[in-house]
C-alpha positions as CSV (number, residue, x, y, z in Angstrom):
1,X,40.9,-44.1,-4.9
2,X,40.8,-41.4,-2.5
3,X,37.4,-41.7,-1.0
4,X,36.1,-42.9,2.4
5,X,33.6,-45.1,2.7
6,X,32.3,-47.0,4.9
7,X,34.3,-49.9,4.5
8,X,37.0,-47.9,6.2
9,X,36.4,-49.9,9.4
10,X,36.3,-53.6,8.0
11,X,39.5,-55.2,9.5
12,X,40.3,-52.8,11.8
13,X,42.5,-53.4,15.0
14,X,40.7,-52.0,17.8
15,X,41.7,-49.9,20.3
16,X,40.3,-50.1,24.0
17,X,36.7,-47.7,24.3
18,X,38.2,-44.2,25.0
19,X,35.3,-41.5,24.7
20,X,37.0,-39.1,26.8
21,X,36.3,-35.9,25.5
22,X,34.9,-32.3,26.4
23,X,31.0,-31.1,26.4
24,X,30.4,-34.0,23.9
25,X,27.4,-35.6,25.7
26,X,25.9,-31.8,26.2
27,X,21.7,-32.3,25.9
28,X,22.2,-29.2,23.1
29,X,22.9,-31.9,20.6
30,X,20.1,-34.5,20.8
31,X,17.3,-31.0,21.0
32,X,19.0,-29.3,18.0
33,X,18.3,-32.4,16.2
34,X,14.8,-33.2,17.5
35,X,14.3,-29.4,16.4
36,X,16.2,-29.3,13.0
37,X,15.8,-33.1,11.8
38,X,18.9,-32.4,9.9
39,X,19.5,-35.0,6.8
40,X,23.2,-34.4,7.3
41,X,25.3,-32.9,10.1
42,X,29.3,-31.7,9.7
43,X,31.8,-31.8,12.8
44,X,34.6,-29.5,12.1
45,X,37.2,-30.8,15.4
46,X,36.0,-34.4,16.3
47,X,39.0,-35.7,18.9
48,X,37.8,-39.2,19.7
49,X,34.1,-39.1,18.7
50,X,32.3,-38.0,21.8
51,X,29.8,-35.3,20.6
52,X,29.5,-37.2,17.2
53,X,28.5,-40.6,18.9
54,X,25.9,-38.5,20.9
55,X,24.3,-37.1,17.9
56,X,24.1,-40.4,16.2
57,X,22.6,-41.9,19.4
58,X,20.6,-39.3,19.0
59,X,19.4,-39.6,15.4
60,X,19.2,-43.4,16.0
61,X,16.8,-42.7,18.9
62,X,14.8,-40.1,16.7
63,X,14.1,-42.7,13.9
64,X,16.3,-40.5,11.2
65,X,18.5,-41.1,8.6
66,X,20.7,-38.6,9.2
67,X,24.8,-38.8,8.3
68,X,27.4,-37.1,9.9
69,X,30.5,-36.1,8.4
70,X,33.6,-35.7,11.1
71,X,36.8,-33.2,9.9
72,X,39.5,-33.5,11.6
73,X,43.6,-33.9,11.2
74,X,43.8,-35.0,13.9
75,X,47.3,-33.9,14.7
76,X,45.9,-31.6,17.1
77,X,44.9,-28.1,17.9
78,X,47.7,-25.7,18.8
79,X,47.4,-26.0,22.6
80,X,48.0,-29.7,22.2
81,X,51.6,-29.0,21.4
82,X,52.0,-25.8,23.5
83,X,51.1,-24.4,26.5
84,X,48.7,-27.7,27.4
85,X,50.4,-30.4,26.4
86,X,51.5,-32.1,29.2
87,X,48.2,-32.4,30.2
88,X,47.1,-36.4,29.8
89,X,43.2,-35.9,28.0
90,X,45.5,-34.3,25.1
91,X,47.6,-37.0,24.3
92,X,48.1,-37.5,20.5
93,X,48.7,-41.5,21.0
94,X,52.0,-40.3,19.2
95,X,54.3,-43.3,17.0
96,X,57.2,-42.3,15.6
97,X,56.3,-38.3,15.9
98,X,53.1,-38.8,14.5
99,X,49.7,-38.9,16.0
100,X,47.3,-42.3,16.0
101,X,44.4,-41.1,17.9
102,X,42.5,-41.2,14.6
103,X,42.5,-44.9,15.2
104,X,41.1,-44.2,18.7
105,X,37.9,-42.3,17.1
106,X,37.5,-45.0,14.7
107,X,37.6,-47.2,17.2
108,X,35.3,-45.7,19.6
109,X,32.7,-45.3,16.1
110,X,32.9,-49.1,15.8
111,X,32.4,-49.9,20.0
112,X,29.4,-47.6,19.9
113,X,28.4,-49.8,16.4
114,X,27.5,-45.7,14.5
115,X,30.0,-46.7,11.4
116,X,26.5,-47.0,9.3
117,X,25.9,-42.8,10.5
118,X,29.6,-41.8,11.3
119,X,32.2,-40.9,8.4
120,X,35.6,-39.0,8.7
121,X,37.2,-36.8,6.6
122,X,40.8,-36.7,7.2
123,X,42.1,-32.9,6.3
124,X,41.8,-29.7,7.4
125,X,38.8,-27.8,8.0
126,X,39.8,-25.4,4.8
127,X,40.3,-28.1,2.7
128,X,37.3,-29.9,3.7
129,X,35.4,-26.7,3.0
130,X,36.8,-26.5,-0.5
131,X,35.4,-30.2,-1.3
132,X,32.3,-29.6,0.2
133,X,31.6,-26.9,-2.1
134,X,33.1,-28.0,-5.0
135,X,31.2,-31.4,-5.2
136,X,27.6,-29.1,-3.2
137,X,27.5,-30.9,-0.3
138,X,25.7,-28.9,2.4
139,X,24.7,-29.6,5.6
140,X,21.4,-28.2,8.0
141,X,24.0,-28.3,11.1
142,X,27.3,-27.6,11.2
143,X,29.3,-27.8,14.4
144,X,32.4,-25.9,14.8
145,X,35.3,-27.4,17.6
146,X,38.3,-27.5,16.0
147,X,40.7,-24.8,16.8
148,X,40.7,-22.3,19.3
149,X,42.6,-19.6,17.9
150,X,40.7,-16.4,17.1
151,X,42.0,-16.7,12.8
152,X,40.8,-20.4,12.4
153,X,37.3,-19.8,14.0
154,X,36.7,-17.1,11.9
155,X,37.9,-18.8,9.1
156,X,35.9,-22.0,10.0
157,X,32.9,-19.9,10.3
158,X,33.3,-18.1,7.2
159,X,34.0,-20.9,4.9
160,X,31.4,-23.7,6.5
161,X,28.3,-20.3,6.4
162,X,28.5,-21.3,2.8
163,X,28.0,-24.6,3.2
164,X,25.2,-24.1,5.7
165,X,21.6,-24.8,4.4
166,X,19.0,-22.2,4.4
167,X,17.5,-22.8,7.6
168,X,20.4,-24.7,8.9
169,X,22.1,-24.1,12.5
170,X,25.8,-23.6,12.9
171,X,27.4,-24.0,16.6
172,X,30.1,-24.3,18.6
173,X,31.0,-25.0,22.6
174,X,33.8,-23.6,24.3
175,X,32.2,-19.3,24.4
176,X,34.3,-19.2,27.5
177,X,37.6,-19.4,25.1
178,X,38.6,-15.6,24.3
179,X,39.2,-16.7,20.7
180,X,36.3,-18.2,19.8
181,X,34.2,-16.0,21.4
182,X,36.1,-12.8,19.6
183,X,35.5,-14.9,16.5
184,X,32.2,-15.6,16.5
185,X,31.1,-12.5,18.0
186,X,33.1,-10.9,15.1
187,X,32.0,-13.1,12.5
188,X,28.1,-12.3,13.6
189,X,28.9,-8.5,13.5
190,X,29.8,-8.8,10.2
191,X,26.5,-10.7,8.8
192,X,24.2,-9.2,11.1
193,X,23.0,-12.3,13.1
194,X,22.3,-12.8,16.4
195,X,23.8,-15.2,18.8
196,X,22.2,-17.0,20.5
197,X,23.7,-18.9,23.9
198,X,22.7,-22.1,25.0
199,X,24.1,-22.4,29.2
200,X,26.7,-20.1,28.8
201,X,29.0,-22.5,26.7
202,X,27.3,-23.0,23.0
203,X,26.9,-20.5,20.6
204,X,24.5,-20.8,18.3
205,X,23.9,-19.1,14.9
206,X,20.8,-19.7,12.6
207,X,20.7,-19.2,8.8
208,X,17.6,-17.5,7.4
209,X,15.4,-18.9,4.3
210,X,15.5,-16.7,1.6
C-alpha cells in the first residue's frame, strides 16, 4: 500500500511548468554521469525538480538506464520559514498551512515527460536512509541539497556514505553556505577523504573500492 510507483502521476492535475530552482542546470551533473554511468542516482532536497530533470536529460542523452530517486518533505528547509521567507522562489504553494509544491515537482517531472527515470520519496532524508538500507538499495551518486544547517548535513552525509557504492560519488552545491561547508569539511576529516571542488560551489567526495 505504501509504495510509489510510477503510476503516481496517472491522473494528475497539472500545475503550470515552474523549474525555478538553484544550480540545478550546473554542467557538474551531466559530466559526473558521463564519468560514473551510475545505474541509480539519489537526490536528498529536490524543490521542484530542476537538478533532477537535468540528470535525467542527461542520462536520456547518454543512452542509460539510469533511475533517480528524489527525497524530499517538501515542507521546507528551515530558512524557508525563517529568516528567508518572504522571499518569492521559496514559496511553499501553502493550502490550509500546508505545503503543495510537491505537486509542482510532480508536475514539472510530467512537462519534462522524465516520470519513466524520476521517482519521489516523500520523508525525510533519515528516514529515507533507514529504508534504503534496510531493503539494500544503494546508489553510485548520491546528491546532498536538502538542509543547510551544519547537524542535518552531517547527518545526511553520514547516513547516505553507507548507502554509497564502492566507487560511487557523493556531492552537494551550495560550499559558500557556512554549514554545509563546516559539515562536509568535518565529515571528510573524520573519514580521511579529500574534497574535491568543482567552480567554487560543488563539493565532491569519492568512495574508494575496497
Amino acid at each position: 500500500m505504501n509504495q510509489i510507483t510510477p503510476d503516481i502521476y496517472h491522473g494528475l492535475e497539472l500545475l503550470p511548468k515552474d523549474l525555478q530552482g538553484w544550480n540545478g542546470e550546473s554542467p557538474i551533473f551531466s559530466a559526473l554521469i558521463q564519468t560514473l554511468k551510475p545505474g541509480h542516482i539519489i537526490e536528498v532536497g529536490t524543490w521542484k525538480g530542476q537538478s533532477a530533470i537535468t540528470m535525467a536529460r542527461a542520462v536520456k542523452a547518454q543512452g542509460l538506464a539510469t533511475k533517480i530517486t528524489c527525497v524530499d518533505t517538501w515542507l521546507g528547509a528551515l530558512e524557508f520559514w525563517e529568516h528567508l521567507k518572504e522571499t518569492p522562489e521559496r514559496d511553499l504553494m501553502l493550502k490550509h498551512g500546508y505545503p503543495q509544491v510537491y505537486f509542482q515537482f510532480l508536475s514539472n517531472v510530467v512537462h519534462e515527460g522524465m516520470q519513466d527515470v524520476i521517482l519521489p520519496f516523500p520523508n525525510t532524508s533519515f528516514v529515507a536512509a533507514k529504508y534504503f538500507k534496510a531493503n539494500g538499495i544503494t546508489a553510485e551518486m548520491i546528491y546532498i541539497d536538502g538542509s543547510h544547517e551544519y547537524a542535518d548535513v552531517l547527518s545526511d552525509c553520514a547516513e547516505y556514505w553507507d548507502i554509497l557504492s564502492a566507487g560511487g560519488m557523493m556531492f552537494g552545491d551550495d560550499w559558500g553556505w557556512p554549514g554545509v561547508r563546516a559539515a562536509v569539511e568535518k565529515f571528510s576529516q573524520d573519514h580521511d577523504l579529500h574534497v574535491r571542488l568543482h567552480e567554487e560551489n560543488h563539493w565532491i567526495l569519492l568512495k574508494a573500492t575496497p
